[in-house]
LOZA-360346 format. One record per residue (C-alpha): residue in three letters; x, y, z. Coordinates in nm, 4 decimals, decimal comma, always signed. Last residue first. Layout:
+------+----------+----------+----------+
: guvo :        u :        v :        w :
+------+----------+----------+----------+
:  ALA :        X :        Y :        Z :
...
+------+----------+----------+----------+
//
This chain:
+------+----------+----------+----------+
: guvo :        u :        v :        w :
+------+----------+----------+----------+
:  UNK :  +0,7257 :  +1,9627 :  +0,4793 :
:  UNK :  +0,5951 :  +1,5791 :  +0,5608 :
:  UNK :  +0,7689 :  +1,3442 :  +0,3061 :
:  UNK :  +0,5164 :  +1,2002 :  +0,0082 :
:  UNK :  +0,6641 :  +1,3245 :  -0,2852 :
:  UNK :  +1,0184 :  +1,3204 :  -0,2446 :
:  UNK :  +1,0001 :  +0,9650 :  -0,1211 :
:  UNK :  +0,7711 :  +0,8869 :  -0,4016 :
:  UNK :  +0,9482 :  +1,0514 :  -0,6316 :
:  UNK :  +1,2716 :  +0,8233 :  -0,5332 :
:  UNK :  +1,0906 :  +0,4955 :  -0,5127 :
:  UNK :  +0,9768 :  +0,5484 :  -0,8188 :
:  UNK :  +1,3440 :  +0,5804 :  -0,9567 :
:  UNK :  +1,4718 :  +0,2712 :  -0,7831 :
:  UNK :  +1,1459 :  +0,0808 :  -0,9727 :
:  UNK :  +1,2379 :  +0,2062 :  -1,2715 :
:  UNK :  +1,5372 :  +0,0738 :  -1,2772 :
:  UNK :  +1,5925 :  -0,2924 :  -1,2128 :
:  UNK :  +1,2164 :  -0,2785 :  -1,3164 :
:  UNK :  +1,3225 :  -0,2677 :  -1,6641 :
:  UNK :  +1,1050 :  -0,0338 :  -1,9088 :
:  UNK :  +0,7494 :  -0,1209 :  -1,9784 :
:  UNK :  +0,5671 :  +0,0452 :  -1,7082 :
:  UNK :  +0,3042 :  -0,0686 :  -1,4425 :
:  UNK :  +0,5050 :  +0,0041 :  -1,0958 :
:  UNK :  +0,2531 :  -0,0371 :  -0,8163 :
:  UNK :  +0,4659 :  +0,1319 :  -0,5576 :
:  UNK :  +0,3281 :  +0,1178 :  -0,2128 :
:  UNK :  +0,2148 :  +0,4366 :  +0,0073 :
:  UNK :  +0,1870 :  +0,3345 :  +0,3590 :
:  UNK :  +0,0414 :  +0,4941 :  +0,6312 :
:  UNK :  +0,0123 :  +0,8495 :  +0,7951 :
:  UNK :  -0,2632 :  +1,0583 :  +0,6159 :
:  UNK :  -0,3197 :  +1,3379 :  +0,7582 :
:  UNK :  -0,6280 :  +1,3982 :  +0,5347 :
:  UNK :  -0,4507 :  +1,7464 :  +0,4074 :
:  UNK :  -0,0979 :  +1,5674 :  +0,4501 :
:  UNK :  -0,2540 :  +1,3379 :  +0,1993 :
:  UNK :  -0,3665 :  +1,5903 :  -0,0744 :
:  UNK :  -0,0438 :  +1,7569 :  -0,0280 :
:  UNK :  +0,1401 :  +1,3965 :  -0,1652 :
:  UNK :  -0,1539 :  +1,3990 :  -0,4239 :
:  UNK :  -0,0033 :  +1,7545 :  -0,5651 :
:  UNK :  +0,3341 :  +1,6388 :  -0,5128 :
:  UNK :  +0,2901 :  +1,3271 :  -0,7296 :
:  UNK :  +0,1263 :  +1,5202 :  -1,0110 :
:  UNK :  +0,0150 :  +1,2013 :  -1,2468 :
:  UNK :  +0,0642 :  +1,1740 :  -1,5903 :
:  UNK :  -0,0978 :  +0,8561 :  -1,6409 :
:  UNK :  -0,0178 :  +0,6027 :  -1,9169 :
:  UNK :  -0,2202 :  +0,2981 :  -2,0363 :
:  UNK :  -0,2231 :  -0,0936 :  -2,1109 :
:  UNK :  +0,1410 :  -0,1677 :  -1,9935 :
:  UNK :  +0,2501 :  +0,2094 :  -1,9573 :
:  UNK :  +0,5191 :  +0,4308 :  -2,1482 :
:  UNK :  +0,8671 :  +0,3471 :  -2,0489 :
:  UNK :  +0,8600 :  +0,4339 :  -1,6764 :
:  UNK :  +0,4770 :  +0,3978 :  -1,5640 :
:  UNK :  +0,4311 :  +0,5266 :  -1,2092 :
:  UNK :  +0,1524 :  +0,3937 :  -0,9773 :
:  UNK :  +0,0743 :  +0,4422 :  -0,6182 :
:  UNK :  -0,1274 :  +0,2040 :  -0,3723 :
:  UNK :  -0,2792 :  +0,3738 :  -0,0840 :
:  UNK :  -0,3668 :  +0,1723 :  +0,2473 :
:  UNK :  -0,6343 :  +0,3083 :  +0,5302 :
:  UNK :  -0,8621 :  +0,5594 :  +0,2933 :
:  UNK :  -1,1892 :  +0,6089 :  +0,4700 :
:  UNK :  -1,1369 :  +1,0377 :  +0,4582 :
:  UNK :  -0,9171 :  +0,9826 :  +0,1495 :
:  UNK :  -1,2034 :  +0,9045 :  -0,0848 :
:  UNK :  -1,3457 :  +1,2170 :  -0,2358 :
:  UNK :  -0,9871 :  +1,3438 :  -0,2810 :
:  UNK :  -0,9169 :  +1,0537 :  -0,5001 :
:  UNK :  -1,1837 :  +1,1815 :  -0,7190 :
:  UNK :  -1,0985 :  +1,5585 :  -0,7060 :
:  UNK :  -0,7284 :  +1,4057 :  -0,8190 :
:  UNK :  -0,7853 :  +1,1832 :  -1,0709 :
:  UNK :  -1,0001 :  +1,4073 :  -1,3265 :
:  UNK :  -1,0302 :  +1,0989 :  -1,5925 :
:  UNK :  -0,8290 :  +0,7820 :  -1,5940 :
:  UNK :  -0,9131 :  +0,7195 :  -1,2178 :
:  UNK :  -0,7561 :  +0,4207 :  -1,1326 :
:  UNK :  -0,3667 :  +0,4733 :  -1,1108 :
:  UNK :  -0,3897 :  +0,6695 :  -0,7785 :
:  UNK :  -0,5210 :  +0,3526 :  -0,6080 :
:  UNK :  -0,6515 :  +0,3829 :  -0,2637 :
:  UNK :  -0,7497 :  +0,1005 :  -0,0538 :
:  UNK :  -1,0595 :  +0,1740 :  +0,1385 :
:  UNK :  -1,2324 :  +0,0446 :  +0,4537 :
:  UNK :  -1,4330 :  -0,2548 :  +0,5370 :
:  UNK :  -1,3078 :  -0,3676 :  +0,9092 :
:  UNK :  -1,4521 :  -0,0160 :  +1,0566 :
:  UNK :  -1,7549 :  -0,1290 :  +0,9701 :
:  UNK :  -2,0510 :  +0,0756 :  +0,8356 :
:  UNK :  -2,1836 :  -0,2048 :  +0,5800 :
:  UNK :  -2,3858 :  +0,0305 :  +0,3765 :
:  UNK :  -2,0925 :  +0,3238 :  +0,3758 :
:  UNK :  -1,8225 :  +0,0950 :  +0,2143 :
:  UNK :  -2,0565 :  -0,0337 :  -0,0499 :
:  UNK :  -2,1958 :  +0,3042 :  -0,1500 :
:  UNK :  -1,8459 :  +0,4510 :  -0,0838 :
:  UNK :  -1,6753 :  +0,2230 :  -0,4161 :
:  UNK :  -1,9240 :  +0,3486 :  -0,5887 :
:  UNK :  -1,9016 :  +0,6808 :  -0,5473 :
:  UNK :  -1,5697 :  +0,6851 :  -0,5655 :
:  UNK :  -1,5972 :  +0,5396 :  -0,9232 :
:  UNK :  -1,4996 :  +0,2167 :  -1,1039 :
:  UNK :  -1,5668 :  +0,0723 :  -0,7999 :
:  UNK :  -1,9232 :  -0,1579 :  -0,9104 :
:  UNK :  -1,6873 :  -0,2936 :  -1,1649 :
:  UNK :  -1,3640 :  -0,1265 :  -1,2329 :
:  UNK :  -1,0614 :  -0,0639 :  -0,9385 :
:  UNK :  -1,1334 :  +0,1928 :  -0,6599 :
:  UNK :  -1,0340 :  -0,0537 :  -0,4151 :
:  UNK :  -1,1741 :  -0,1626 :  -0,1404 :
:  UNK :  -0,9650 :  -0,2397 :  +0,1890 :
:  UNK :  -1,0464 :  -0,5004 :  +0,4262 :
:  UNK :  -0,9109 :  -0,4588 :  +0,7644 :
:  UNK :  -0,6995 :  -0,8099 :  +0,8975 :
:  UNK :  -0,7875 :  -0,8543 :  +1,2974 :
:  UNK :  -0,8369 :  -1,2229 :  +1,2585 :
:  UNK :  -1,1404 :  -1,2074 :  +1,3777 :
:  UNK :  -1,2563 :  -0,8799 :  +1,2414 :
:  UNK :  -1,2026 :  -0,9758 :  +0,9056 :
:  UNK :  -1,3508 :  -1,3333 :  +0,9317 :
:  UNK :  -1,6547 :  -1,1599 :  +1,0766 :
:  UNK :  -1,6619 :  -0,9241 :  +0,7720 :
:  UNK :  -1,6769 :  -1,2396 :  +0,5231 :
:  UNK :  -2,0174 :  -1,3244 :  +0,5523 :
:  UNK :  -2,1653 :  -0,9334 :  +0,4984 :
:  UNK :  -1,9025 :  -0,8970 :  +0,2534 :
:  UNK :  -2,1257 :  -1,1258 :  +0,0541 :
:  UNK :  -2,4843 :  -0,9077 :  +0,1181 :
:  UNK :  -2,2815 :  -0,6157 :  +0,0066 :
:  UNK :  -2,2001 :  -0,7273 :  -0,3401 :
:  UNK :  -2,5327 :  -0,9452 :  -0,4411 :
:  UNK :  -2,7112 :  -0,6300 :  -0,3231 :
:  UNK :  -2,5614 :  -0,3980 :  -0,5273 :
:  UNK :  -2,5838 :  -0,6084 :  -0,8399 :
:  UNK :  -2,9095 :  -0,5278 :  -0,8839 :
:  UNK :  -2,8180 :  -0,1630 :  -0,9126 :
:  UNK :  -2,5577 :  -0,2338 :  -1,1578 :
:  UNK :  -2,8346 :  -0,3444 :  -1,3885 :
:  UNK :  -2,9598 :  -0,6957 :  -1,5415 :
:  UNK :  -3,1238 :  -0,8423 :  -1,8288 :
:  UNK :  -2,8442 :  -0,8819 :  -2,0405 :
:  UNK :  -2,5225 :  -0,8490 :  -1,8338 :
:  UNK :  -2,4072 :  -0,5562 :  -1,7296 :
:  UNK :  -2,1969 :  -0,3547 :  -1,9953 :
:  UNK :  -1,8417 :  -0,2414 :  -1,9396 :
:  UNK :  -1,6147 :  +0,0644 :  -1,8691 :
:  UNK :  -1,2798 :  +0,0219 :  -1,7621 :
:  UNK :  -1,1396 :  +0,3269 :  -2,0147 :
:  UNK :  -1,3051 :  +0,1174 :  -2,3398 :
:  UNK :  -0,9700 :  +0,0249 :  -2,3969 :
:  UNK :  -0,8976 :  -0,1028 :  -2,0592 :
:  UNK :  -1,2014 :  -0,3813 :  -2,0643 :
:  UNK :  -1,0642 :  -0,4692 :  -2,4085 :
:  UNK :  -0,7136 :  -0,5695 :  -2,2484 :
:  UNK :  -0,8643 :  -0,7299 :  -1,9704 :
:  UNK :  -1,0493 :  -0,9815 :  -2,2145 :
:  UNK :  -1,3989 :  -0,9865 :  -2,4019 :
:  UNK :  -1,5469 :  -0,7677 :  -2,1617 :
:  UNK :  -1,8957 :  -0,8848 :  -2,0398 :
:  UNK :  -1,7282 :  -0,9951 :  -1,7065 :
:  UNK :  -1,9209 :  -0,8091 :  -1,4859 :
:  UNK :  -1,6667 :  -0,7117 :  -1,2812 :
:  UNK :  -1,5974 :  -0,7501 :  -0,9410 :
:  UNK :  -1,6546 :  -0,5374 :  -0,5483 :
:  UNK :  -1,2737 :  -0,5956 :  -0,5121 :
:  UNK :  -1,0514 :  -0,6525 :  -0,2373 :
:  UNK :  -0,7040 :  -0,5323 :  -0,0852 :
:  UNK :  -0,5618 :  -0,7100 :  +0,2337 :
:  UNK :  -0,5199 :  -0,5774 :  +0,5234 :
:  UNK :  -0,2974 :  -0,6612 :  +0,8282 :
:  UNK :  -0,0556 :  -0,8865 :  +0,7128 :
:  UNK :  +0,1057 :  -1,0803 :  +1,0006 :
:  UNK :  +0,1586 :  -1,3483 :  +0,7284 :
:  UNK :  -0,0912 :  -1,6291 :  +0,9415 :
:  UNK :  -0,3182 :  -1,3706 :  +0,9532 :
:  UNK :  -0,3023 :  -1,2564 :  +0,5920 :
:  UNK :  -0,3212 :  -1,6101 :  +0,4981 :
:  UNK :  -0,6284 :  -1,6627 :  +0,6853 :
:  UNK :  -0,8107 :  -1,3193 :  +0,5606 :
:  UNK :  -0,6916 :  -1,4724 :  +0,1875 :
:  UNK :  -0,9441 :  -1,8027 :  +0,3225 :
:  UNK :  -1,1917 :  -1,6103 :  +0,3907 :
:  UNK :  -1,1603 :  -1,4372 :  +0,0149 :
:  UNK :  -1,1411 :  -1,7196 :  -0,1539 :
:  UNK :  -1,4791 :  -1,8806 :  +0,0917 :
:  UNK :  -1,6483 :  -1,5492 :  -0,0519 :
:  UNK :  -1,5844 :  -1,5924 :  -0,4083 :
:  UNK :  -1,6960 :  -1,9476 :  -0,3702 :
:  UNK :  -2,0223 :  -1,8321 :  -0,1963 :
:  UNK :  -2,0278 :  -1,5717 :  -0,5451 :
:  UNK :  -2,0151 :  -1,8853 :  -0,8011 :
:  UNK :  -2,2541 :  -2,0731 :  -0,5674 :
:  UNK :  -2,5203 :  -1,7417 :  -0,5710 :
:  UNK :  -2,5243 :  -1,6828 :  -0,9804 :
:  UNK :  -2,6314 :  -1,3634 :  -1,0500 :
:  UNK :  -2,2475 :  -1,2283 :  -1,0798 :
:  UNK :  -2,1121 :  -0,9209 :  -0,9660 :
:  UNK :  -1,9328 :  -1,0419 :  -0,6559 :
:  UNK :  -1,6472 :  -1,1087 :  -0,7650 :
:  UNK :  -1,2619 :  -1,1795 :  -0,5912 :
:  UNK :  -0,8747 :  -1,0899 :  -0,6470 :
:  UNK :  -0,6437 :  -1,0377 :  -0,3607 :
:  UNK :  -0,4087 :  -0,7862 :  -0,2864 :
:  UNK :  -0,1753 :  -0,8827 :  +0,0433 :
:  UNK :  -0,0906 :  -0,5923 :  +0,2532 :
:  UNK :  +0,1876 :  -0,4329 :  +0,5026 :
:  UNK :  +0,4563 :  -0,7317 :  +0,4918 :
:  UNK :  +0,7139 :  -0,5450 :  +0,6868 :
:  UNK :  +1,0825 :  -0,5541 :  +0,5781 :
:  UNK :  +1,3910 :  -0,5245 :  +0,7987 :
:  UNK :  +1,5309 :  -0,8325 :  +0,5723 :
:  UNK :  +1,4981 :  -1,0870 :  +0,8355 :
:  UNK :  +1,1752 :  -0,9894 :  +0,8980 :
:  UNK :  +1,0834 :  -1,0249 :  +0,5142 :
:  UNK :  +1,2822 :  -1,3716 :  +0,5163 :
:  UNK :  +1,1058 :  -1,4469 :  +0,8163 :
:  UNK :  +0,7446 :  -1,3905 :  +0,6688 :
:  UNK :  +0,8397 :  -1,5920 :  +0,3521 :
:  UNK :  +0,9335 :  -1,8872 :  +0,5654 :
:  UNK :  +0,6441 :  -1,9033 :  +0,7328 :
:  UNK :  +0,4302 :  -1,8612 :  +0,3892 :
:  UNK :  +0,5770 :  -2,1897 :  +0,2716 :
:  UNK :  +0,5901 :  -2,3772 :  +0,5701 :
:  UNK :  +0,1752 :  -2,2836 :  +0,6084 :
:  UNK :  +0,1201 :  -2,3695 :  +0,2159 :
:  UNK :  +0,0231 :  -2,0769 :  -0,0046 :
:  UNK :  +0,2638 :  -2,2000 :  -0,3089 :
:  UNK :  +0,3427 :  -2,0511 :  -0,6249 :
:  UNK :  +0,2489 :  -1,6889 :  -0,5024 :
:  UNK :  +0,1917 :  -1,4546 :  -0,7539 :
:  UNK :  -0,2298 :  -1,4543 :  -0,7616 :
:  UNK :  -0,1933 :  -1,3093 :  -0,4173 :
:  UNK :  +0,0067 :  -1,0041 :  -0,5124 :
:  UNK :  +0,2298 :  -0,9057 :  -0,1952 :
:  UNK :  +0,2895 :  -0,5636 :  -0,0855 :
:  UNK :  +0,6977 :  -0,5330 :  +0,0612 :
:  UNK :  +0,7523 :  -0,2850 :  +0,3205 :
:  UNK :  +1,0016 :  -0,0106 :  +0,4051 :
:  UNK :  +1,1725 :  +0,0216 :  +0,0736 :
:  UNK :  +1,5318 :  +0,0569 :  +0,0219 :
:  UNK :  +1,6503 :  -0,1015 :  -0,3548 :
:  UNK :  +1,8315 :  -0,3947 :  -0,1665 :
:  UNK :  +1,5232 :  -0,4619 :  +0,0528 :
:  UNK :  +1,3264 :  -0,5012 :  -0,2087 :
:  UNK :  +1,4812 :  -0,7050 :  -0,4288 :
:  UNK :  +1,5226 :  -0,9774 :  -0,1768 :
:  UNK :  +1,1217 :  -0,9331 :  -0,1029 :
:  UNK :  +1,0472 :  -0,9718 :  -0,4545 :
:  UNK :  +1,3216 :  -1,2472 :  -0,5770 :
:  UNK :  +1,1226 :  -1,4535 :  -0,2649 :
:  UNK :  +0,7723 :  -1,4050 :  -0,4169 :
:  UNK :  +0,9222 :  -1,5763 :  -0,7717 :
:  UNK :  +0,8373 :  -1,3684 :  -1,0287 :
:  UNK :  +0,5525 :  -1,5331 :  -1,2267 :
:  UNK :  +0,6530 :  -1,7194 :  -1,5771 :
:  UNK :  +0,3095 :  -1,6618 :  -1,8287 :
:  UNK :  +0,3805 :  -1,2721 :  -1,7748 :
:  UNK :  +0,1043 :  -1,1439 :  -1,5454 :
:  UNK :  +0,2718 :  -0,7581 :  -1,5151 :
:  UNK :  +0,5904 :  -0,9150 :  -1,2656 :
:  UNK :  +0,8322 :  -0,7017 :  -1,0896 :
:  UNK :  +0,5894 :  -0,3836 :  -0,9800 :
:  UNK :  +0,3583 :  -0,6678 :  -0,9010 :
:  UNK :  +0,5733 :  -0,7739 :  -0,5787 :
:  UNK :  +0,4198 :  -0,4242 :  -0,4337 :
:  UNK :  +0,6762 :  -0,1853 :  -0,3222 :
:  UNK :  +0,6253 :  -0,0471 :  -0,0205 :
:  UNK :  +0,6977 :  +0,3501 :  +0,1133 :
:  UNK :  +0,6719 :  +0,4571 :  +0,4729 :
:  UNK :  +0,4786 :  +0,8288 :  +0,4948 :
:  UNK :  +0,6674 :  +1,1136 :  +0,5686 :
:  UNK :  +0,8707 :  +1,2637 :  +0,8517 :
:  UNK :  +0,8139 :  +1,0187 :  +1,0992 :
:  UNK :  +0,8831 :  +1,1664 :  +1,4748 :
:  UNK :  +1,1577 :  +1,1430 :  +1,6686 :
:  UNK :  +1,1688 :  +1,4835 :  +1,8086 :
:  UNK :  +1,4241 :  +1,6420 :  +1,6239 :
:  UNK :  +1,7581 :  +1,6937 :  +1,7972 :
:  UNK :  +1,8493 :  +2,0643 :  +1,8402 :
:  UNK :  +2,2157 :  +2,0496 :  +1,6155 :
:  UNK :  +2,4443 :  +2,2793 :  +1,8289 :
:  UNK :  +2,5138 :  +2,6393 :  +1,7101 :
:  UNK :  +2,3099 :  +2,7780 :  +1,9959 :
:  UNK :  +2,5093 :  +2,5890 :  +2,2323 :
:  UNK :  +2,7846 :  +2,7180 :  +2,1611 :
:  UNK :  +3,1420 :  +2,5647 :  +2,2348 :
:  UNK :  +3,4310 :  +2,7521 :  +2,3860 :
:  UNK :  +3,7212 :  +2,6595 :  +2,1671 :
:  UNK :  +4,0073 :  +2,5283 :  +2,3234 :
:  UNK :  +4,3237 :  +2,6649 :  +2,4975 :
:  UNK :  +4,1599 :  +2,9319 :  +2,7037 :
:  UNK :  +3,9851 :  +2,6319 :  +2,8771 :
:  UNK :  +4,2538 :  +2,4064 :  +2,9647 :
:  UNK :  +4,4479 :  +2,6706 :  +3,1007 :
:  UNK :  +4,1383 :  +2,6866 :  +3,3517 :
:  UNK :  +4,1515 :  +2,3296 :  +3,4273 :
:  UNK :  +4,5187 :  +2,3231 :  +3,5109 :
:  UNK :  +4,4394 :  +2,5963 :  +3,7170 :
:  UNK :  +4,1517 :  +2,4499 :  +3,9023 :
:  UNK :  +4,3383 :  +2,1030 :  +3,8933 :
:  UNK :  +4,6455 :  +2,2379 :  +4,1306 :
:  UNK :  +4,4045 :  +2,4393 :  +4,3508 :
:  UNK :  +4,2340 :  +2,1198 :  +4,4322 :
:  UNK :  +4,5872 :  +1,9167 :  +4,4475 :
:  UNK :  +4,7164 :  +2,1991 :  +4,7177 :
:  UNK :  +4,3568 :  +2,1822 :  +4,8845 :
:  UNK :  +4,4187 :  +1,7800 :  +4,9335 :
:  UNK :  +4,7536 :  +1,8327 :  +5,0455 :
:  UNK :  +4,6566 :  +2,0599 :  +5,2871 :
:  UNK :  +4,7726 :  +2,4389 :  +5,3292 :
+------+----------+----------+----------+
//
């Protein structure tokens, strides 16, 4: 016998003492690892969850710190918060969110259309060209707009009294104001498309009070860069048929919870139940917090993110 087939023989029996000592392992009880795939949809906070339009805005910055501390995916950023909009400024806001393992996912913006008057609607649409820009220059990818209001309200807080209904103007009808709407996201869908940023109408007053509204507009410029931004908060009556009617052109969905009784109104809404509305549309992108309540957002923003988690994870 060799020395090499002495050493072989040597290591076979060491090897099968080895074996009777220890547990024989099976594979049937082994973890199967999952596929990889996203469970559920990623969850944003937008930086108006921490700021409701108080005279002193949240600084931006606080936001995106805040929200990578509480756990969200992506941060939503309120246009009408930012101090600054400066190049240096806005660079440095997109590597703090990088830094913090945070994508900026949309930028709401605030614009009119519903207005007779053609210079105060061209400087509507140069606002919202130049919020495309930003988005851009942000790595934002869509940015939420508005058809407007008419403005007959006496202030926000009457307009949400009488359940974000208002009169026209004298003299005039929504129907006129149809026109005025589509004919200026006309001139700012090459922008869009440009820069590569989608523009997403929300259902939110004016000529979007209602899904039907808000798909007239959407279906008379038949672009893929003017889509809808879904906000569960807006319908004060029947929410869920309505937001049904506009999940099939729904690209961003914006999800309210009011902890401490709401700022101007309080919805009971069924999380689960819109969570199984979006599975039904296979919807895939972001959901981000619009938190509208009274008590502290130190808190009740932690505990929105936690039914929405729960509410929008694939079963």
């Amino acid at each position: 016998m060799t020395k090499f087939q002495l050493s072989r023989r040597s290591l076979l029996a060491a090897a099968a003492l080895a074996s009777s000592a220890v547990p024989k392992i099976s594979f049937a009880e082994t973890p199967v690892p999952t596929s990889g795939a996203r469970t559920g949809n990623p969850i944003a906070v937008s930086t108006y969850s921490f700021w409701h339009f108080a005279e002193e805005p949240v600084p931006i910055e606080d936001c995106i710190a805040s929200a990578a501390e509480m756990g969200f995916d992506a941060v939503e950023l309120l246009e009408v918060q930012m101090t600054r909009t400066d190049s240096p400024y806005l660079m440095a806001l997109k590597r703090q969110a990088f830094s913090a393992g945070l994508s900026l996912c949309s930028m709401s913006t605030h614009q009119g259309f519903v207005n007779p008057d053609k210079e105060i609607r061209q400087k509507n649409i140069d606002k919202t060209i130049h919020s495309i820009e930003m988005a851009y220059q942000l790595g934002i990818p869509i940015i939420r707009v508005n058809t407007g209001r008419w403005g007959t309200s006496k202030s926000f807080d009457a307009l949400m009294e009488n359940r974000g209904i208002e009169p026209a103007l004298e003299g005039y009808t929504d129907e006129d104001a149809v026109p005025w709407v589509t004919e200026s996201f006309e001139k700012i869908l090459p922008t869009a498309e440009k820069c590569g940023v989608i523009l997403g109408l929300e259902n939110h007053w004016g000529l979007g009070r209602t899904p039907e509204g808000v798909l007239r507009i959407i279906n008379a410029m038949d672009s893929p860069w003017l889509q809808v931004t879904l906000d569960t908060g807006n319908f004060l009556e029947d929410p869920y048929d309505q937001l049904e009617k506009l999940l099939p052109k729904t690209v961003f969905v914006q999800a309210k919870t009011y902890y401490g009784g709401g700022v101007w109104y309080t919805l009971d809404l069924d999380y689960p139940r819109i969570g199984e509305l979006l599975r039904k549309y296979r919807y895939r992108g972001f959901v981000s917090l619009e938190f509208e309540g009274n008590a502290d957002p130190n808190t009740a923003v932690p505990e929105s993110l936690a039914v929405l988690r729960n509410a929008f994870q694939y079963k």
